[in-house]
C-alpha positions as CSV (number, residue, x, y, z in Angstrom):
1,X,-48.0,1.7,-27.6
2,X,-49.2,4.2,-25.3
3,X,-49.4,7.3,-27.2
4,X,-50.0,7.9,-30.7
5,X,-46.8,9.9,-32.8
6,X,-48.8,12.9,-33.0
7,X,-48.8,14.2,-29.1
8,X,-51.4,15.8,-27.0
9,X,-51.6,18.9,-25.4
10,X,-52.1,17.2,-22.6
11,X,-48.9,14.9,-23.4
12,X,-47.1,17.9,-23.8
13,X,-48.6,19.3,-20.5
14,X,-48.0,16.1,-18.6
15,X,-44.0,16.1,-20.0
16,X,-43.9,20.0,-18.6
17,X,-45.3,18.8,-15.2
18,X,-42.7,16.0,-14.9
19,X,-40.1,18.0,-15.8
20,X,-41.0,20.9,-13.5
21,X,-40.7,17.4,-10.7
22,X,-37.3,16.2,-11.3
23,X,-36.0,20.2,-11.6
24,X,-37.5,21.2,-8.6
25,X,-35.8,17.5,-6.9
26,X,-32.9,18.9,-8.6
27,X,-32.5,22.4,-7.6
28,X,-33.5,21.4,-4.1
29,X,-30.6,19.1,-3.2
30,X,-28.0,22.0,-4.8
31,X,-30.0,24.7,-2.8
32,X,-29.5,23.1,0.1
33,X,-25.7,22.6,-0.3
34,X,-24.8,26.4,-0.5
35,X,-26.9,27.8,2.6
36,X,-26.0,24.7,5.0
37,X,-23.4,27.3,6.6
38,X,-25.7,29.8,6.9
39,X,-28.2,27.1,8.6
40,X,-24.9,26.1,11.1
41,X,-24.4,29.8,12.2
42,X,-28.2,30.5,12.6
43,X,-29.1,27.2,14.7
44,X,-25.8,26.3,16.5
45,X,-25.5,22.8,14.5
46,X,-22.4,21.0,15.7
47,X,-20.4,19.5,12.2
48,X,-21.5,16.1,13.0
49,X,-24.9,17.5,13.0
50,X,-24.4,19.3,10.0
51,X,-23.4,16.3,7.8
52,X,-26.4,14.7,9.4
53,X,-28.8,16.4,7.3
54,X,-27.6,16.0,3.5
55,X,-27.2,12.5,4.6
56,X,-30.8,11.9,5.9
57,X,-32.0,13.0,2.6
58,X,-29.4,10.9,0.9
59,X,-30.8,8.2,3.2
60,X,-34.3,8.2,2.6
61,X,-34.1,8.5,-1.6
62,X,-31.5,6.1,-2.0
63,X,-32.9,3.7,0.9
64,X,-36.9,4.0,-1.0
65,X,-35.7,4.5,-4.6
66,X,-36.7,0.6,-5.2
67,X,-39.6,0.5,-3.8
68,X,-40.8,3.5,-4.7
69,X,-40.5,2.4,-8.5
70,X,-42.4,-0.9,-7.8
71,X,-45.2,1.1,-6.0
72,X,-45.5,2.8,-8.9
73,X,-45.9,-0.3,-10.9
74,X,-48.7,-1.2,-8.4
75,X,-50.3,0.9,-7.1
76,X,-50.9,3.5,-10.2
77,X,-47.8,6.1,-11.3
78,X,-50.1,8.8,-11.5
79,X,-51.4,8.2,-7.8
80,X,-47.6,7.8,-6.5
81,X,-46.5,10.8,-7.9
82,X,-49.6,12.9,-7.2
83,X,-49.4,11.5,-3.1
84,X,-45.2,11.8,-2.8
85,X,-45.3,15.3,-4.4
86,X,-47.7,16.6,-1.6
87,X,-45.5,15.0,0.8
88,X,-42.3,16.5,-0.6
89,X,-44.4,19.9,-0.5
90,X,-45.5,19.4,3.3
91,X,-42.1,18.5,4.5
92,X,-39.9,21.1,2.8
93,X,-41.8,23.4,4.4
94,X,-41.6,22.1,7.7
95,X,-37.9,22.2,7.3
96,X,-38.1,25.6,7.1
97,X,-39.6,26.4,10.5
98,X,-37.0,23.8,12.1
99,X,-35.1,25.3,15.0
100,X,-33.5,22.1,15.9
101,X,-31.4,20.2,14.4
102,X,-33.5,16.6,14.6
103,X,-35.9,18.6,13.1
104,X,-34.5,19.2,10.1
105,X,-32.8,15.7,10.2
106,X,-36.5,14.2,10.2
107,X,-37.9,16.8,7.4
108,X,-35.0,16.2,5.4
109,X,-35.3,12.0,5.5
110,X,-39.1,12.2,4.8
111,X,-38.7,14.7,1.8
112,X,-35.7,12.2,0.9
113,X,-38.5,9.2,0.8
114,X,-40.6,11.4,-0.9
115,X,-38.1,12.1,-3.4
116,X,-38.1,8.3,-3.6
117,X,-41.2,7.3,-4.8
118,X,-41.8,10.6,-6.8
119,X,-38.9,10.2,-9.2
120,X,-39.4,6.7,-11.1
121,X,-43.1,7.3,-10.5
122,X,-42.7,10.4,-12.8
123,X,-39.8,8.4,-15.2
124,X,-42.2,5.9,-15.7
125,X,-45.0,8.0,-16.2
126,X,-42.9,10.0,-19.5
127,X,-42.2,5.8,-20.5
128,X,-45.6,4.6,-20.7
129,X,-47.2,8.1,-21.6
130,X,-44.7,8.5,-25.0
131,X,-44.7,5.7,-27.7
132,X,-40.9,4.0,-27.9
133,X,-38.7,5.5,-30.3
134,X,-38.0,9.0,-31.5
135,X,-40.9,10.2,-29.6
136,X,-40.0,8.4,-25.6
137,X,-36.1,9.4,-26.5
138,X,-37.0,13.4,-27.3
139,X,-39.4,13.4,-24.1
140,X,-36.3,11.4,-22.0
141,X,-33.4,13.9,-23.1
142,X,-35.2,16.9,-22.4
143,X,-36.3,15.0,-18.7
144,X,-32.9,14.4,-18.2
145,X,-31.7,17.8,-20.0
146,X,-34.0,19.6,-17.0
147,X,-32.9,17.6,-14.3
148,X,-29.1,18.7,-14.9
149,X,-30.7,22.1,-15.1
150,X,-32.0,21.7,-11.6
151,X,-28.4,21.1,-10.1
152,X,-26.7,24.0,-11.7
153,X,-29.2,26.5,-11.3
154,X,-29.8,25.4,-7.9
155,X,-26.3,26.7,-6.9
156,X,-26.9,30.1,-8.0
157,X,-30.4,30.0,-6.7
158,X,-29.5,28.7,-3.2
159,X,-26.7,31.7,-3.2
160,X,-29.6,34.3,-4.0
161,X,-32.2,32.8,-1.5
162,X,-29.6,32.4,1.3
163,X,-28.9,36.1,1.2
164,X,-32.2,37.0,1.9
165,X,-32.6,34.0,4.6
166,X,-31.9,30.2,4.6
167,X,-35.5,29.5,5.6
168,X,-36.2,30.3,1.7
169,X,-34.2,27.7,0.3
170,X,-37.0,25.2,2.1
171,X,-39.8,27.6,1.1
172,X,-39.2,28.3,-2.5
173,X,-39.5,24.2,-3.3
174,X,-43.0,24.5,-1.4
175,X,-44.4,27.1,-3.9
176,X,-42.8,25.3,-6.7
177,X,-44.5,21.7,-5.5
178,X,-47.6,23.7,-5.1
179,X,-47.7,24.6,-8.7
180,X,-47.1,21.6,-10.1
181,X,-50.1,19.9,-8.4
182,X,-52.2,22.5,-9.4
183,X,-51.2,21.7,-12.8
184,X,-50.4,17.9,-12.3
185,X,-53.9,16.7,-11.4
186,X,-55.5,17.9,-14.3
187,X,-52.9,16.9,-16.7
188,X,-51.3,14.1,-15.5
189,X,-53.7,10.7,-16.5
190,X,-53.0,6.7,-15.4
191,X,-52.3,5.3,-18.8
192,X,-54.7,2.7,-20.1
193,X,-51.9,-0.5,-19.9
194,X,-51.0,0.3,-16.5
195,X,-53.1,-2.2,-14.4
196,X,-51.9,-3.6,-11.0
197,X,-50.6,-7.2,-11.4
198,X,-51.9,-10.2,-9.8
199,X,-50.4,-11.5,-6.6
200,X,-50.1,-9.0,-4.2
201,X,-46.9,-7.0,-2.3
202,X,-43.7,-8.6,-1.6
203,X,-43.4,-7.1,2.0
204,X,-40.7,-9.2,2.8
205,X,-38.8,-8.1,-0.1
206,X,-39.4,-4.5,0.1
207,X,-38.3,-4.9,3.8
208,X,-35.2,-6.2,2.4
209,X,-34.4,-4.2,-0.1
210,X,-34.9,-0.9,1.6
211,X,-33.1,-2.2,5.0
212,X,-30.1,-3.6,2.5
213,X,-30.2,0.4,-0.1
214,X,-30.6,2.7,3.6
215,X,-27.9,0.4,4.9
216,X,-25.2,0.7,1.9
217,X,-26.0,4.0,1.5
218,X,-25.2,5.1,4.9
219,X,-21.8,2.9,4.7
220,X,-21.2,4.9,1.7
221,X,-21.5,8.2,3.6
222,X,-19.4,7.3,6.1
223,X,-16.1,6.7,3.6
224,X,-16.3,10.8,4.2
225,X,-14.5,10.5,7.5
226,X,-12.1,7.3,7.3
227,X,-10.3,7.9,10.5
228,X,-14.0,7.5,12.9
229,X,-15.8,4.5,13.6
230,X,-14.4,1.7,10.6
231,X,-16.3,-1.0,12.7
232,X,-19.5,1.0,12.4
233,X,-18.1,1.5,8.8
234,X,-18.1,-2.4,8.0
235,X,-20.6,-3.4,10.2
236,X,-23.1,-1.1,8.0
237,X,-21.7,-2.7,4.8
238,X,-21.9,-6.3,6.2
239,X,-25.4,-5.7,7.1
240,X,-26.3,-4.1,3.8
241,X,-24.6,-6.8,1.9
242,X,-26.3,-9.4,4.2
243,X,-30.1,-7.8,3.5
244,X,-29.2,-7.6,-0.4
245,X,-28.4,-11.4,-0.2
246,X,-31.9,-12.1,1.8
247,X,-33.5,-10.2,-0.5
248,X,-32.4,-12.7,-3.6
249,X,-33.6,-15.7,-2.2
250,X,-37.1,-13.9,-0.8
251,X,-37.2,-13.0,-4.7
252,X,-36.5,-16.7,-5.8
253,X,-39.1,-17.5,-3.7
254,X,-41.8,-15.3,-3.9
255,X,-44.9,-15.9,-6.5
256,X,-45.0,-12.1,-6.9
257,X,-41.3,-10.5,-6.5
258,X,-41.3,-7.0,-5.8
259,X,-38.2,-6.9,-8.6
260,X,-38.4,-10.0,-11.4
261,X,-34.6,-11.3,-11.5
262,X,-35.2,-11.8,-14.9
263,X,-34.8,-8.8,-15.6
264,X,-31.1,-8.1,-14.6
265,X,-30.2,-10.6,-17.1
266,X,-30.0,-8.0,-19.4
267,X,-27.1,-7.1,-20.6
268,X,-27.4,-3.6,-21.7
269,X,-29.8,-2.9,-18.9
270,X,-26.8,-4.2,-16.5
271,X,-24.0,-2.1,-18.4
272,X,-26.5,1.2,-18.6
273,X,-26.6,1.2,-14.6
274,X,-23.5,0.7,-13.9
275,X,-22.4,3.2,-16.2
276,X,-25.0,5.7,-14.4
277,X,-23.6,5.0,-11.2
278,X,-20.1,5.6,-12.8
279,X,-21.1,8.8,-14.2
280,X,-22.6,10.3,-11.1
281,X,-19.5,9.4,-9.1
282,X,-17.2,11.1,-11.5
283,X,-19.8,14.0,-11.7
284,X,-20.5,15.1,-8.1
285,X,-17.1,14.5,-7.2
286,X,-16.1,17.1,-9.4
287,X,-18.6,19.2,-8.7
288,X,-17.9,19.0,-4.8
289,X,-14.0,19.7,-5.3
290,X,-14.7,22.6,-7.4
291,X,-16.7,24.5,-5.3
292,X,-14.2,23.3,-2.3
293,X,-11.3,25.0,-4.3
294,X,-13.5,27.9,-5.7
295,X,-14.6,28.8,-2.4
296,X,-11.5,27.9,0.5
297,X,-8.7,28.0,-1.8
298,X,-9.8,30.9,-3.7
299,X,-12.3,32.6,-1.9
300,X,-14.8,33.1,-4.3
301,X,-18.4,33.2,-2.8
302,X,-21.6,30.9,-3.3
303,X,-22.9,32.8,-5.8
304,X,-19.6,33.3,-7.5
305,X,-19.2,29.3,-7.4
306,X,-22.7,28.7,-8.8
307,X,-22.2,31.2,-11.8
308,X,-19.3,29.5,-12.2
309,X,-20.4,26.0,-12.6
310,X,-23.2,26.9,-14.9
311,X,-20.9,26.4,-18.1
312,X,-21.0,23.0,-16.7
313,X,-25.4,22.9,-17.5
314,X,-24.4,23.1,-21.0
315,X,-26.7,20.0,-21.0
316,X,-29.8,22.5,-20.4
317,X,-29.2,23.6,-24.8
318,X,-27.6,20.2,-26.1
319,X,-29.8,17.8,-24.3
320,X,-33.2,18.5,-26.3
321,X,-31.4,19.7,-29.3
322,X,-28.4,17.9,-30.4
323,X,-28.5,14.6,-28.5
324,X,-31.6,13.1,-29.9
325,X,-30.0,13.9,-33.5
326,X,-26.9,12.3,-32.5
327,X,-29.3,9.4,-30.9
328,X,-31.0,8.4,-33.9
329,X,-28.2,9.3,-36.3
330,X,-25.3,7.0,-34.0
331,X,-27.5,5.4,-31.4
332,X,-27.2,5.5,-27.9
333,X,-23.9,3.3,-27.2
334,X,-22.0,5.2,-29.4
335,X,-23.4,8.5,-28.4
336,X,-23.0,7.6,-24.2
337,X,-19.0,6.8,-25.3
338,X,-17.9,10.2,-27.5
339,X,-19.8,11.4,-24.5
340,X,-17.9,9.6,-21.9
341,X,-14.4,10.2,-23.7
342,X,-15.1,14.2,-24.2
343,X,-16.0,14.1,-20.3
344,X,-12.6,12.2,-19.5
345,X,-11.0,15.0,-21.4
346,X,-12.3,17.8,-19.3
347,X,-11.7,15.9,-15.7
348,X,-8.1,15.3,-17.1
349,X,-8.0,18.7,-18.2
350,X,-8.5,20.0,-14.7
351,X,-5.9,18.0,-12.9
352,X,-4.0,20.8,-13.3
353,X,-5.5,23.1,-11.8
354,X,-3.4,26.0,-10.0
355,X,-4.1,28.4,-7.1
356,X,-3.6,31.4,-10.2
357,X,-6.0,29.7,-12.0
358,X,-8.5,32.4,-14.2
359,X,-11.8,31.4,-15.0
360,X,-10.8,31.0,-18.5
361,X,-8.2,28.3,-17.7
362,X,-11.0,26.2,-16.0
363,X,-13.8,27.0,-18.7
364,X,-12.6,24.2,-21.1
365,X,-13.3,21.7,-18.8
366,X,-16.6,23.2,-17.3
367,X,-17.6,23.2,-20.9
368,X,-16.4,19.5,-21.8
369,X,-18.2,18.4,-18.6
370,X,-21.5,19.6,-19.4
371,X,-21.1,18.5,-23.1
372,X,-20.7,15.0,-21.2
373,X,-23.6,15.0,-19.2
374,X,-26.0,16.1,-22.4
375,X,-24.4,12.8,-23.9
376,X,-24.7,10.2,-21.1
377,X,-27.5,11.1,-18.7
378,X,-30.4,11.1,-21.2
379,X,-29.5,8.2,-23.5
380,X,-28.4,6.1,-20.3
381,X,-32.1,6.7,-18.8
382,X,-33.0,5.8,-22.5
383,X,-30.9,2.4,-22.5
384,X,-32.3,1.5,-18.8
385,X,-35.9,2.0,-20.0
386,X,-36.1,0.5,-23.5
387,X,-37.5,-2.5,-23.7
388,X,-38.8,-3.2,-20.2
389,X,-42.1,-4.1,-20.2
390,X,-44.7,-1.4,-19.2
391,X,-46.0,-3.4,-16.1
392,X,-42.3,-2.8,-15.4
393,X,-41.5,0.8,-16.3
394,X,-41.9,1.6,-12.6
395,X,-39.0,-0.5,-11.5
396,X,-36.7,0.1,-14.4
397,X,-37.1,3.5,-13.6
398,X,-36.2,3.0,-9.9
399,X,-33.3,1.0,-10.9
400,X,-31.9,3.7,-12.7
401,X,-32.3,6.2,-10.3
402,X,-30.5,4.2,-7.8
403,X,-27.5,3.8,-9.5
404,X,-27.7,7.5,-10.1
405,X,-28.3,8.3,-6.3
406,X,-26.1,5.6,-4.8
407,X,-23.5,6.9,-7.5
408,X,-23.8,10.7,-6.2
409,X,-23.4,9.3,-2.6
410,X,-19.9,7.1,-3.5
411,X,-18.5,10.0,-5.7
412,X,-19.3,12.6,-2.7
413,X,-17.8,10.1,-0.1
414,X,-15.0,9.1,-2.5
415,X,-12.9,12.5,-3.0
416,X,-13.9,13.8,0.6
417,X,-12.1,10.6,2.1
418,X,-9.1,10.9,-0.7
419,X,-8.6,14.9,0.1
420,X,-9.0,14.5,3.6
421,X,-6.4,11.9,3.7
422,X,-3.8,13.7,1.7
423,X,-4.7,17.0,3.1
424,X,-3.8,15.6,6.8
425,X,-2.8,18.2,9.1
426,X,-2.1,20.7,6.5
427,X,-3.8,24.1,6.7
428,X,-1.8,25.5,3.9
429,X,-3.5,26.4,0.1
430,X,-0.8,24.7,-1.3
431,X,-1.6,21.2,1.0
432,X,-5.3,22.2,-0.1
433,X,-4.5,22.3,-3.6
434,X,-2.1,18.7,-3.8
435,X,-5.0,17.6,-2.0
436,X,-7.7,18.8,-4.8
437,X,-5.7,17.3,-7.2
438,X,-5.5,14.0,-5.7
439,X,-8.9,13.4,-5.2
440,X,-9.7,14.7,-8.9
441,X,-8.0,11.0,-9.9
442,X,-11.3,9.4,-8.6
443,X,-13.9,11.4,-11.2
444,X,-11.1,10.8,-13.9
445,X,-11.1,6.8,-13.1
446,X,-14.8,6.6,-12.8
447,X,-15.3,7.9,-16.4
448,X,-12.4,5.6,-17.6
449,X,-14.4,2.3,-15.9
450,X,-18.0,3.8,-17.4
451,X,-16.1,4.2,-20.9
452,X,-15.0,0.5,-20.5
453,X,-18.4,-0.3,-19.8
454,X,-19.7,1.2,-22.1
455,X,-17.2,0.2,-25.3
456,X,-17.5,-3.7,-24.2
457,X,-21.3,-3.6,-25.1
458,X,-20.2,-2.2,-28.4
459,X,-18.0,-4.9,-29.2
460,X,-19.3,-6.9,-32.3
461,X,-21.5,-4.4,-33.8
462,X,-22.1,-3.3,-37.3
463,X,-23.2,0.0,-38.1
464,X,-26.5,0.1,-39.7
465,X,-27.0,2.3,-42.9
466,X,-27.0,5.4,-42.5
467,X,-30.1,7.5,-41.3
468,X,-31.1,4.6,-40.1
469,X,-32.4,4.3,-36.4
470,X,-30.1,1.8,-34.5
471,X,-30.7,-0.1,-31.7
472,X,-30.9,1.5,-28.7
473,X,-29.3,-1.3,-26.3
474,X,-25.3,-0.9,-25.5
């Protein structure tokens, strides 16, 4: 074990620091959604353009997640996270003195990469800092309690920060990183097991890998517009899929893999990312019509839309409070399904929603969502973690986070190719509204499949006594 039971201040101020990472990650991806029409008026960005830069950043963290977890593994956690959060830091800012478009398209792909190797360096950092058990599973529910945070606040945030000027919604994340590294180097400390293995760097198969995750992940974006370019479409897939298969047999082969096969034998670890990925889809996908129907249907504004969606943070009190009860009362299979079920309710819920819609009508579901994410996210990341060895924290951690990523890409590109195929040539609220509720069938089917997923592993079990702590595999 890592850690003793008792923690440190220092643990304590190492779990803050980490925290503070994947909120500020968080809140600057959300930011960045509300003020991209300010950042269109302001610069002249053509729509094309536009779309560009939330999908460079999508790029880079999705393309890097991989690697950047084995890095971690490598090279030292501490040392990744410390380096990546300086870069994150260096090229926010820079995106806000862009007055070009490629500029922000380049800041917004390197602070993607960053993003990359930050994240599962600071999830593996919690995982080997925090002994397994009651004490890791408290520390990952209020990570993944704070990360949900990030995104809703965000919203409201970006709306504030945009009214003042766009350029803030690069700045603030620059005086956020700078704190934390002020803090972070001090705190933050390589724990003892966490040696680089013998037999060097799989270059080949982190060339691979990235090539095959940038590859799929831009395919994925480019569902958003189904009527431009298919062959580009499919040739993107192809060559992802291609890539992904070269990178299997460079893994057979290699003495030191950059990700042990081995280790996606495992059942539960298997089931707990593609349930991640599920979730995220169903999540995002929401969250994007929402705002669509808050904002052009309804005309509400950003900071109406953000307030609005906060009910659906109501992760930020039940993550660190009553999951980890339910957690070691249920255990985590049982605990991701309620969750997954209750969320189903609230996305089926909202299919029918209505142009005279009050807030009240769509609070229920807002509410049921959120309770959802407090249920999933945290014991998921739990699930995907438990187990692994800690020479291996790194790359569990970066698996996880890609199915989370690619899953908020596929959700996004999902219900914008589903409403923009029903909507057609209709201008009308009411063609915007069947529209809406068309696409809404895509989170609602996600969270059916992750349910599945989900119940399967259960199948067979026997509940242990009562009080007991179960096993935390599904």
């Amino acid at each position: 074990m890592p850690a003793t039971e008792r923690l440190s201040g220092r643990a304590l101020g190492a779990l803050l620091v980490l925290c503070g990472a994947i909120f500020l990650e968080g809140i600057d991806v959300a930011m960045l959604n509300v003020a991209l029409p300010s950042i269109r008026a302001d610069l002249g960005l053509s729509t094309g353009m536009l779309s560009g830069v939330v999908s460079a950043y999508v790029l880079g963290y999705g393309g890097f997640l991989l690697l950047g977890g084995r890095a971690a593994d490598l090279l030292g956690r501490r040392r990744m996270f410390l380096l990546w959060l300086g870069v994150f830091l260096v090229f926010s800012g820079l995106g806000g003195f862009a007055t070009e478009g490629w500029m922000l398209l380049v800041a917004r792909f390197v602070t993607g990469v960053a993003a990359g190797f930050m994240t599962p360096a600071g999830l593996s950092l919690i995982t080997t800092t925090f002994a397994e058990g009651r004490q890791r599973n408290k520390a990952l529910l209020v990570y993944a309690g704070t990360a949900a945070a990030g995104f809703a606040l965000g919203l409201v945030i970006g709306g504030l920060l945009t009214a003042i000027g766009w350029r803030w919604v690069f700045f603030a994340p620059v005086i956020l990183s700078l704190l934390l590294l002020l803090v972070a180097v001090p705190v933050l400390r390589e724990p003892p097991a966490d040696r680089r293995p013998v037999g060097g760097f799989d270059l080949l198969g982190a060339v691979c890998v990235t090539g095959a995750m940038m590859l799929l992940v831009y395919g994925v974006v480019r569902l958003e517009h189904p009527g431009e370019g298919l062959a580009l479409t499919a040739g993107a897939f192809a060559g992802g899929l291609a890539l992904l298969a070269a990178f299997v047999v460079t893994e057979r082969r290699s003495a030191a893999p950059l990700v042990r096969l081995g280790l996606l034998r495992s059942g539960p670890l298997v089931r707990a990312n593609l349930a991640a990925m599920l979730l995220t889809v169903s999540f995002f996908g929401f969250q994007f019509l929402v705002t669509l129907y808050l904002q052009e249907l309804r005309g509400w504004s950003a900071i109406q839309t953000g307030l609005a969606l906060i009910a659906a943070a109501a992760d930020v009190v039940l993550a660190p409070t009553l999951t980890p009860w339910l957690v070691n009362r249920y255990g985590n299979a049982r605990v991701i399904l309620s969750g997954l079920v209750v969320g189903l309710a609230g996305y089926a819920l909202f299919l029918g929603v209505g142009l005279d819609w009050t807030y009240a009508a769509m609070l229920p579901s807002m509410l049921l969502i959120g309770t959802m994410f407090a249920f999933v996210y945290g014991p998921l990341t739990i699930v995907a973690t438990d187990g692994v060895a800690e020479h291996e924290q790194g790359l569990a951690g970066g698996l996880i986070n890609t199915s989370f990523q690619f899953g908020a890409a596929l959700g996004l590109s999902m219900v914008t190719a589903v409403n923009v195929a029903v909507l057609g040539a209709g201008g009308t609220p009411e063609a915007g509204l069947r529209a809406i509720r068309a696409a809404l069938v895509v989170p609602v089917a996600a969270t059916l499949l992750a349910a599945l997923v989900i119940a399967f592993g259960l199948r067979g079990r026997v509940a242990p006594p009562a009080g007991r702590r179960q096993a935390v595999g599904v």
